[in-house]
C-alpha positions as CSV (number, residue, x, y, z in Angstrom):
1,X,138.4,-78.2,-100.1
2,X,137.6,-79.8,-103.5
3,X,140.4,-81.8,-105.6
4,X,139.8,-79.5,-108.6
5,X,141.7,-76.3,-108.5
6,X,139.5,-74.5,-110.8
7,X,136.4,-74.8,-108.2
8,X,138.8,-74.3,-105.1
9,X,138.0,-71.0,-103.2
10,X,140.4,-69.7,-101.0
11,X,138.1,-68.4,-98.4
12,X,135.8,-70.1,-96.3
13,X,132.4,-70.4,-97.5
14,X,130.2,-73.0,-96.1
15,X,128.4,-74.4,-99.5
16,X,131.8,-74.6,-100.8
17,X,132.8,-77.2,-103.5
18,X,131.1,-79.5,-105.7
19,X,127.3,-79.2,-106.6
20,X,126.6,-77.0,-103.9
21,X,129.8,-74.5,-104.2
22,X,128.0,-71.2,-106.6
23,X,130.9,-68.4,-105.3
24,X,131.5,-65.4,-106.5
25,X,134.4,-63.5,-105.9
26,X,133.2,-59.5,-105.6
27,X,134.5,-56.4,-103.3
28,X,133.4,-56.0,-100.0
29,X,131.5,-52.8,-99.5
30,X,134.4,-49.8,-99.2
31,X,136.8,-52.0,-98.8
32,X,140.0,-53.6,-100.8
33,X,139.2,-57.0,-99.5
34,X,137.1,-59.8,-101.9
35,X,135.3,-61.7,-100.1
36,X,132.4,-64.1,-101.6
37,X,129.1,-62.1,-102.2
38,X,127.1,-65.0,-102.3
39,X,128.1,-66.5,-98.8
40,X,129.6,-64.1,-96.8
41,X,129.5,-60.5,-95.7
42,X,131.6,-58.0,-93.8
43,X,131.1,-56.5,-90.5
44,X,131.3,-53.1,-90.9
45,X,132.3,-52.7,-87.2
46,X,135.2,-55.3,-86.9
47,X,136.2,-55.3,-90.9
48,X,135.8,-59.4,-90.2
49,X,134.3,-61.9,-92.8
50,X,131.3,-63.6,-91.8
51,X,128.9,-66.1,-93.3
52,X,125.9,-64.7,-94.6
53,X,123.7,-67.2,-92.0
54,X,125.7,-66.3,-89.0
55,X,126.3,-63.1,-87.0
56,X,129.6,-61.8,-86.4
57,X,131.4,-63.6,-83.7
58,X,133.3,-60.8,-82.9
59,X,129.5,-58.7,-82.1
60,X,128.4,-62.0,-79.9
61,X,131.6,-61.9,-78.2
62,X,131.2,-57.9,-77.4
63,X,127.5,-59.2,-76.8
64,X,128.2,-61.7,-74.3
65,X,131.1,-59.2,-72.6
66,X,128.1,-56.9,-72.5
67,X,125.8,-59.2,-70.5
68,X,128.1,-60.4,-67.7
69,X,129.5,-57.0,-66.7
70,X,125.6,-56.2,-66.3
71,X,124.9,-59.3,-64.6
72,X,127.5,-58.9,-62.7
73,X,126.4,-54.9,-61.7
74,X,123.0,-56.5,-60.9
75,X,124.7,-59.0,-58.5
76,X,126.6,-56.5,-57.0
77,X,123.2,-53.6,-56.6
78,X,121.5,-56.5,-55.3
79,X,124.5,-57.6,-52.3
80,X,124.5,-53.9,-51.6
81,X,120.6,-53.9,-50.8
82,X,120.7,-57.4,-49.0
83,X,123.5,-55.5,-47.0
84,X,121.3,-52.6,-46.3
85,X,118.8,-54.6,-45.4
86,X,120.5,-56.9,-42.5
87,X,122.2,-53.6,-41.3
88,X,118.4,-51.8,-40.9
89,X,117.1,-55.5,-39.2
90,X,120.5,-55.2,-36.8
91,X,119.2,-51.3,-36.0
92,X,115.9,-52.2,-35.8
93,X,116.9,-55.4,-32.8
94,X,119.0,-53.0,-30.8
95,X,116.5,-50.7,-30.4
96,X,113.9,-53.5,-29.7
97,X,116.5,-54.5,-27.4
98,X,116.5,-51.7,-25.8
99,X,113.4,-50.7,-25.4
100,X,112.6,-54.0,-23.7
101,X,115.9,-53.2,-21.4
102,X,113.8,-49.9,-20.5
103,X,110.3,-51.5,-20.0
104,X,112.6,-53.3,-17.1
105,X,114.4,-50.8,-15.5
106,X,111.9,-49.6,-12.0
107,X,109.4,-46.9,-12.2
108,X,110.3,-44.2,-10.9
109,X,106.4,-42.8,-10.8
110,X,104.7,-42.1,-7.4
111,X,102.8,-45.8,-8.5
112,X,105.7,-47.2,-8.5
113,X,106.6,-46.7,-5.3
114,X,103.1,-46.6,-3.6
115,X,102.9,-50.5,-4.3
116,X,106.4,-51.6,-3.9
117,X,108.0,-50.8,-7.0
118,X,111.6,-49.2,-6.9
């Protein structure tokens, strides 16, 4: 904040004070609250001050909420369908397994026993 009182604003703008500082003090749209209308604007959503270059942090911060509970469902779909998948390799062993258990057990065919197999 500048020395001068006459140029000190008592919000934050970022060109503030000196050369750079051109505020102006004006209402914020349906609202009581005066904000700077040359560097800042109000989120209509979160009735939050925000420079004029920047989004609202309080959007980025719904934003980023946004994006981890999807990542995080994505993580979760995806688990679910590695589970399904070991579960359907597991069934699909066992019956390999079994079949090959089978293929050993004697013939029972007239073949079979013909040639010596019980």
């Amino acid at each position: 904040m500048p020395d001068n009182k006459k140029t000190a604003t008592t919000h934050h703008c970022p060109l503030d004070g000196g050369r750079k500082g051109n505020c102006r003090l004006g209402p914020a749209a349906g609202g009581q609250l005066r904000i700077c209308t040359v560097h800042q604007t109000l989120c209509t959503k979160h009735d939050k001050t925000h420079p004029l270059t920047e989004p609202c942090p309080s959007c980025l911060g719904e934003q980023k909420r946004a994006a981890k509970e999807a990542k995080k469902a994505q993580e979760a779909e995806k688990a679910q369908e590695a589970k399904k998948a070991q579960e359907a390799k597991k069934a699909q062993e066992a019956a390999a397994k079994a079949a090959a258990e089978e293929a050993k057990k004697p013939s029972k065919s007239w073949l079979g026993r013909r040639f010596g197999r019980k």
